[in-house]
C-alpha positions as CSV (number, residue, x, y, z in Angstrom):
1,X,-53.9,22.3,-202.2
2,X,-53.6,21.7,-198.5
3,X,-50.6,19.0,-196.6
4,X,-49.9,19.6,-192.9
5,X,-47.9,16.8,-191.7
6,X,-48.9,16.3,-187.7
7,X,-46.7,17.9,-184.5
8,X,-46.8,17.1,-180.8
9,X,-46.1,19.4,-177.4
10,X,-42.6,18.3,-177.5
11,X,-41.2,16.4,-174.2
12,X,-38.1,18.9,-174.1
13,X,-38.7,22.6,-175.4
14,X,-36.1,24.8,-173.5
15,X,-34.4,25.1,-177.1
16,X,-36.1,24.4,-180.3
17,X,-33.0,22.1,-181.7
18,X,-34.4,19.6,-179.0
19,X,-38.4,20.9,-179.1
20,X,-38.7,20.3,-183.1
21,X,-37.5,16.7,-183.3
22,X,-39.2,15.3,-180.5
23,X,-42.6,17.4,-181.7
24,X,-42.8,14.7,-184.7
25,X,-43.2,11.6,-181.6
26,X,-46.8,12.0,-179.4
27,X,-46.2,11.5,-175.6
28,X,-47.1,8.1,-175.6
29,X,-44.9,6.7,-178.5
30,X,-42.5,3.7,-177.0
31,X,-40.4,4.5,-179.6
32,X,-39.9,8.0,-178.0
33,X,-39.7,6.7,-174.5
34,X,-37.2,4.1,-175.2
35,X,-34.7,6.9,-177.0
36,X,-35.5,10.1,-174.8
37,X,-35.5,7.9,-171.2
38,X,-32.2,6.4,-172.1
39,X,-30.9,9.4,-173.5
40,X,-32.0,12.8,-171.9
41,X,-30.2,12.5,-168.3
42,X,-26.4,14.4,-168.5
43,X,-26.6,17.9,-168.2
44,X,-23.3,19.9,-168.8
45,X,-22.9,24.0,-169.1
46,X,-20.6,25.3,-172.0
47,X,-18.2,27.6,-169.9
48,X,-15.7,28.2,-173.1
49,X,-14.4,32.1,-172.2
50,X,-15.0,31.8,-175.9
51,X,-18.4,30.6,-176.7
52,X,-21.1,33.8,-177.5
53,X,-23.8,32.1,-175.7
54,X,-23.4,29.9,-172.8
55,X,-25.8,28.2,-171.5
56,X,-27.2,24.9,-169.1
57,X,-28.2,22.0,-171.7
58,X,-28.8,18.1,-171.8
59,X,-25.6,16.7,-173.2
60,X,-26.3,14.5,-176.1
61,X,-24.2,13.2,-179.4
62,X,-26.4,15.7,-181.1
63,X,-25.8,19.2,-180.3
64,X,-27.5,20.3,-183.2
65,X,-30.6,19.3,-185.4
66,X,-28.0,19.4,-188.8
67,X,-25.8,16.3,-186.6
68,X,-29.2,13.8,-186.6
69,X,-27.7,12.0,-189.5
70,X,-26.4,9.2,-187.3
71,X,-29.8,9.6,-185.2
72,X,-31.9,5.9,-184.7
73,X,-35.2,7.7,-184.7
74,X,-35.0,9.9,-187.7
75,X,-34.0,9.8,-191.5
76,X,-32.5,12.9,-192.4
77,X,-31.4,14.6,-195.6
78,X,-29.1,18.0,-195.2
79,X,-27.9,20.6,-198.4
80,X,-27.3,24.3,-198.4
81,X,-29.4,26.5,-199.7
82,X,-27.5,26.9,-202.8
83,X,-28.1,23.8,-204.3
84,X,-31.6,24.8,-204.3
85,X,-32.5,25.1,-208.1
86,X,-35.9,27.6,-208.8
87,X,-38.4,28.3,-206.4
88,X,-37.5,27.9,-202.3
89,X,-41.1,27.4,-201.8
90,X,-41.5,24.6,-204.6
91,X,-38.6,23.1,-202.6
92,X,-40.5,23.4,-199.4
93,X,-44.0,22.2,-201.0
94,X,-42.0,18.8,-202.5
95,X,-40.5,18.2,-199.5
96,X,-43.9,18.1,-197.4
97,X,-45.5,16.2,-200.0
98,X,-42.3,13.3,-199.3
99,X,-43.4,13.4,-195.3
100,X,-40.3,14.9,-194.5
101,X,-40.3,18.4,-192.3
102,X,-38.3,21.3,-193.2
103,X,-35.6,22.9,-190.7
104,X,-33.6,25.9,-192.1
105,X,-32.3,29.4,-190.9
106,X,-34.5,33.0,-192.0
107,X,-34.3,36.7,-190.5
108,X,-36.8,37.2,-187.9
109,X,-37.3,40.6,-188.5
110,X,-39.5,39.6,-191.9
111,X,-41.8,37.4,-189.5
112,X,-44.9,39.4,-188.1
113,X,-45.2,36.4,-185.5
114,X,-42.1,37.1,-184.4
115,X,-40.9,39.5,-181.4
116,X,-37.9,40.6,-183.8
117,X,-40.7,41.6,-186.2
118,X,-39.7,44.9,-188.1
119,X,-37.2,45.7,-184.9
120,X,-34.0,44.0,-185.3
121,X,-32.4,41.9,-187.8
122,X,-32.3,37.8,-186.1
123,X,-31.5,35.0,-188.0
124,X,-32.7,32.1,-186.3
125,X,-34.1,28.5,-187.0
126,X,-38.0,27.8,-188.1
127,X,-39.3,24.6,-188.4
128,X,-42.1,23.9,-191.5
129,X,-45.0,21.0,-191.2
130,X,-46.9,22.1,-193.8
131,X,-48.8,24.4,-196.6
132,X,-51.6,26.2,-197.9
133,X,-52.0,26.7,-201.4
134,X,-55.0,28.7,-201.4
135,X,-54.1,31.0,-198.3
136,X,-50.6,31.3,-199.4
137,X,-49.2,29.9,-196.5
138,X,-47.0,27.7,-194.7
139,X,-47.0,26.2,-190.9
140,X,-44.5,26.7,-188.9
141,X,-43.7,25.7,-184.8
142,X,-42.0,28.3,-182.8
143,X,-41.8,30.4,-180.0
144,X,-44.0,32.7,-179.8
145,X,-43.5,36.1,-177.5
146,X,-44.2,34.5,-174.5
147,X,-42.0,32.0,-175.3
148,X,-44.5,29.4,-175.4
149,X,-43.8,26.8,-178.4
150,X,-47.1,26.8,-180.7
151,X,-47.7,26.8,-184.4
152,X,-48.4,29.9,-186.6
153,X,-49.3,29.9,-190.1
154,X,-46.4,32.4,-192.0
155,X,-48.1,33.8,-195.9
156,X,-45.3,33.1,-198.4
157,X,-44.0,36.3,-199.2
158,X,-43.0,36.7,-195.4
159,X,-40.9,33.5,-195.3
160,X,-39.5,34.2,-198.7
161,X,-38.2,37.4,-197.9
162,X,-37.0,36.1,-194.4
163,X,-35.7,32.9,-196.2
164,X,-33.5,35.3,-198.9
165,X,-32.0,38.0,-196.1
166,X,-29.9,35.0,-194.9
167,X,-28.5,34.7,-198.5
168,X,-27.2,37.9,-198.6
169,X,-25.0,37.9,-194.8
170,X,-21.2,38.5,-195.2
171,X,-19.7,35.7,-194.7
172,X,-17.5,36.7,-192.2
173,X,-21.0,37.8,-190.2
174,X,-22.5,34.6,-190.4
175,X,-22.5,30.6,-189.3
176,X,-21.8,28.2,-191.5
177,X,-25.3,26.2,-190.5
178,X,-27.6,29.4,-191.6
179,X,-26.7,28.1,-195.2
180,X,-28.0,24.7,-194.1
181,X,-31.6,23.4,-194.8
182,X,-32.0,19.6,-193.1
183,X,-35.1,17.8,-194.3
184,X,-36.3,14.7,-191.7
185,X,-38.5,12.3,-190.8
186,X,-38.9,9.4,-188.7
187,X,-37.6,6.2,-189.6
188,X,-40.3,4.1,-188.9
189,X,-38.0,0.6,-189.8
190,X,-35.6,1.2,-186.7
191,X,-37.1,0.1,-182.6
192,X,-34.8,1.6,-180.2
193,X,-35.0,-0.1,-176.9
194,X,-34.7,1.1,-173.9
195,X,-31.0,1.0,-172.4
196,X,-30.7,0.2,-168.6
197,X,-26.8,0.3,-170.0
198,X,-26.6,3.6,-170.7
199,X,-29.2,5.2,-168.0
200,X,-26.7,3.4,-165.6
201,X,-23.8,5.3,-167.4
202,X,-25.4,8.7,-167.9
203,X,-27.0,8.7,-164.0
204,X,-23.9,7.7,-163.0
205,X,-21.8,10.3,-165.0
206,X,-24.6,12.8,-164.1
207,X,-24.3,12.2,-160.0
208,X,-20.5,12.4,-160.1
209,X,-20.1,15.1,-162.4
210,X,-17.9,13.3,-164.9
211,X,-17.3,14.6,-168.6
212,X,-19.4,12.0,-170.8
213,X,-17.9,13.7,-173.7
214,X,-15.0,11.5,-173.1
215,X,-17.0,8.2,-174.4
216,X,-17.3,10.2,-177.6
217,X,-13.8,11.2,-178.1
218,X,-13.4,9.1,-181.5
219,X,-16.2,11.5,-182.8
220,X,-13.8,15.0,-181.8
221,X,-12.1,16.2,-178.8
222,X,-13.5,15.9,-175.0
223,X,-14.5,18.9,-174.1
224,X,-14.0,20.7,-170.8
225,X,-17.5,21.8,-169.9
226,X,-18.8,21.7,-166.4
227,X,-21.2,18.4,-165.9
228,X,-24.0,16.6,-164.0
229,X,-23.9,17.7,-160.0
230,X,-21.1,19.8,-160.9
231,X,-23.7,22.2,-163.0
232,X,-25.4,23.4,-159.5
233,X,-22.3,25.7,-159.0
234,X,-22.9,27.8,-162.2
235,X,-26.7,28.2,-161.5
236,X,-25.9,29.4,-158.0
237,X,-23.4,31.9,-159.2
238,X,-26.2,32.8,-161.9
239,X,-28.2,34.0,-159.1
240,X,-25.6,36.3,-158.0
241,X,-24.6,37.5,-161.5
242,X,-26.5,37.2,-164.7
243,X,-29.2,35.2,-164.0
244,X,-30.5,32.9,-167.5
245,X,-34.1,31.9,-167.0
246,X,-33.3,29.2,-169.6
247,X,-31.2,27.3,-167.6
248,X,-33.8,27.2,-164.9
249,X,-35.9,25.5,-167.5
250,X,-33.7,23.3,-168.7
251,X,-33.3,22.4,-165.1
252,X,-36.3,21.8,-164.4
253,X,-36.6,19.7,-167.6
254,X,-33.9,17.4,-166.4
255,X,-36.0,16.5,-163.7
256,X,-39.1,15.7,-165.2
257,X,-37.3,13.1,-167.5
258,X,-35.4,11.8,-164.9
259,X,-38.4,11.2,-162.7
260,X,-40.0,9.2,-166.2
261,X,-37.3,7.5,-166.8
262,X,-37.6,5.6,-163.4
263,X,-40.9,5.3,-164.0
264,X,-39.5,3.3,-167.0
265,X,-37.0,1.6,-165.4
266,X,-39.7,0.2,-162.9
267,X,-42.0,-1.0,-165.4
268,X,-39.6,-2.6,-168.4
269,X,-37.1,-4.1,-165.3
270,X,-39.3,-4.6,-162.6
271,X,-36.9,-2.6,-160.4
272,X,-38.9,-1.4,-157.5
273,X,-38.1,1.8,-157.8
274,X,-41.3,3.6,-156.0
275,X,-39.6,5.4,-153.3
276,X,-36.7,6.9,-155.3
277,X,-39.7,7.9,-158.2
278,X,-42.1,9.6,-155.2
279,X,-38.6,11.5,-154.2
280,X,-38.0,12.5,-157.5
281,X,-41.5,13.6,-158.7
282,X,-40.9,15.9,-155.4
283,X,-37.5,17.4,-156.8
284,X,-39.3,17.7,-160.3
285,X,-42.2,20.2,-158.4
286,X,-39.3,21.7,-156.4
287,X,-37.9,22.4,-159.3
288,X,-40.8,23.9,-161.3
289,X,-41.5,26.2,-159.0
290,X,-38.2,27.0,-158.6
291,X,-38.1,28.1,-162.2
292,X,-41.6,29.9,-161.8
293,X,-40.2,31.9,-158.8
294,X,-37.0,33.0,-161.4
295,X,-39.5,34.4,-164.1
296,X,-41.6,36.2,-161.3
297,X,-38.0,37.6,-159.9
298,X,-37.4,39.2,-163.6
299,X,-40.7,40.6,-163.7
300,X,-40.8,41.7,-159.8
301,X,-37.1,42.4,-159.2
302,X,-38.0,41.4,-156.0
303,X,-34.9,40.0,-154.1
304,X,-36.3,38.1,-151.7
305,X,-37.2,35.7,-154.3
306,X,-33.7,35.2,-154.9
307,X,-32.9,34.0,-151.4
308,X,-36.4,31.4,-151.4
309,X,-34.8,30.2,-155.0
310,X,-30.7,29.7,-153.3
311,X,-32.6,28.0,-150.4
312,X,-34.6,25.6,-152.7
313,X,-32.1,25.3,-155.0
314,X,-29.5,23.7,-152.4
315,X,-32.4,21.2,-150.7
316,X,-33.0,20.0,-154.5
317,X,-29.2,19.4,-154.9
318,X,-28.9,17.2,-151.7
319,X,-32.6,15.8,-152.2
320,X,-31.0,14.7,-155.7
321,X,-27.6,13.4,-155.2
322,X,-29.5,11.0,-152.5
323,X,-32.0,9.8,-154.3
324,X,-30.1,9.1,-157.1
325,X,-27.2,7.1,-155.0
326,X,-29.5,4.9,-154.5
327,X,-31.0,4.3,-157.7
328,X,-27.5,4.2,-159.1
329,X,-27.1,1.2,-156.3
330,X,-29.9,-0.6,-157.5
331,X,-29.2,-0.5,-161.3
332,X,-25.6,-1.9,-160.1
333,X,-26.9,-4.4,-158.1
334,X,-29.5,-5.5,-160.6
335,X,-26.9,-5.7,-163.4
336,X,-24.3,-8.1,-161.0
């Protein structure tokens, strides 16, 4: 028996808790444009002394896939892995056959698709569309060692081992989410429209570097993470220090939602918005190559590379907070 429930290229894909949602939505879904061009415009960067692994992100309400609960666009289930009764693959098989996708937590170092393959011990996150009775298989998205996000088909005594190393971490060596397994799917009875409310708000928030955790603050704490403009000083001192070629992605990222969500912004307002989109379609290039110059740098080492990037870098920030002064003015004066 086969069941392989459909995936997309994902509009985000710098990190897989944003890449494996948005995989179940093709580009040209309204429901995905309405959510994603309302939603994916605040960046912030986690600079907690304390946090393991810092690192340049869109700020959203949902930092993590286990939190989509509360999320318009999807119907999710979440358990541990211990209320599992029997086989974990029987699970797995039950759950496809419902339409809902399976996110969980296994050791890398069981996968042969993997990088970590049979060199280190890495528990990370795996995302399953599907199976294969007769090959003994199931399919999985995930990066694979060029870090391009692509589907591989994983036989069932690889994931099964992978799946029970996790059982078997100390607790004191582990996160409470690797115990998690979150089955979702979309909830087709919800129509999320698009919010010229909240672009306004996150834009806004986003050109002055303001904490947007603070509109959330009856859900926990603000936190005190660097945000919006404000994010340009940590990638410039990046390129002096450690330098995180995800962050240059995610950067990058930004931009190319940004630059669609004017384009939506134009067509569901009838803003005209055609200089400010032409500007930013410029800063979205700028900024891919910007990132493609930072992965040539790690291979080259070549530091002259890092002086074209600081110069780019600043034009993009002042190309930026321009363009979007003025789409910030026009939302405003719309809105009056």
């Amino acid at each position: 028996m086969l069941k392989i429930l459909p995936v997309h290229q994902p509009l985000v894909h710098g990190y897989l808790h944003h890449a494996y949602p948005l995989s179940l939505f093709s580009a040209d879904d309204q429901r995905l444009k309405n959510w994603a061009f309302s939603n994916y415009l605040q960046l912030y960067f986690n600079n907690d002394p304390t946090e393991r692994d810092p690192k340049l992100n869109f700020y959203l309400p949902y930092n993590c896939i286990s939190q989509y609960t509360t999320h318009p666009l999807f119907t999710v289930n979440r358990i541990t892995k211990q209320l599992v009764e029997g086989s974990i693959l029987n699970f797995i098989r039950a759950a496809i056959e419902q339409e809902f996708y399976v996110y969980t937590f296994v050791d890398e170092y069981y996968l042969s698709y993997s990088s970590n393959y049979e060199r280190e011990n890495y528990v990370h996150d795996i995302f399953i569309n599907g199976y294969d009775e007769e090959y003994e298989q199931l399919t999985v998205s995930a990066f694979d060692n060029s870090k391009i996000f692509k589907t591989f088909n994983v036989p069932y005594h690889e994931f099964v081992t992978a799946y029970n190393a996790t059982l078997t971490i100390p607790e004191e060596e582990k996160f409470s989410f690797f115990d998690e397994i979150n089955l979702f799917k979309e909830n087709e009875h919800y129509n999320y429209r698009f919010d010229i409310e909240l672009v306004y708000m996150l834009l806004s928030d986003y050109l002055h570097g303001r904490n947007t955790s603070r509109r959330h603050i009856m859900m926990g704490n603000q936190t005190q993470f660097s945000f919006g403009t404000s994010t340009y000083s940590i990638l410039f001192e990046m390129l002096e220090n450690k330098i995180d070629s995800r962050a240059f992605h995610i950067f990058w990222e930004h931009k190319k939602c940004v630059a669609l969500c004017l384009e939506e912004l134009e067509k569901q307002y009838a803003l005209n918005l055609q200089t400010e989109i032409q500007t930013y379609k410029t800063i979205e290039s700028d900024a891919f190559i910007l990132r493609n110059w930072l992965l040539k740098f790690q291979f080259t080492g070549n530091q002259e590379l890092i002086a074209n990037i600081r110069i780019k870098l600043e034009m993009i920030k002042d190309l930026e907070i321009k363009c979007l002064s003025r789409v910030v003015r026009l939302i405003d004066d719309y809105q009056a």
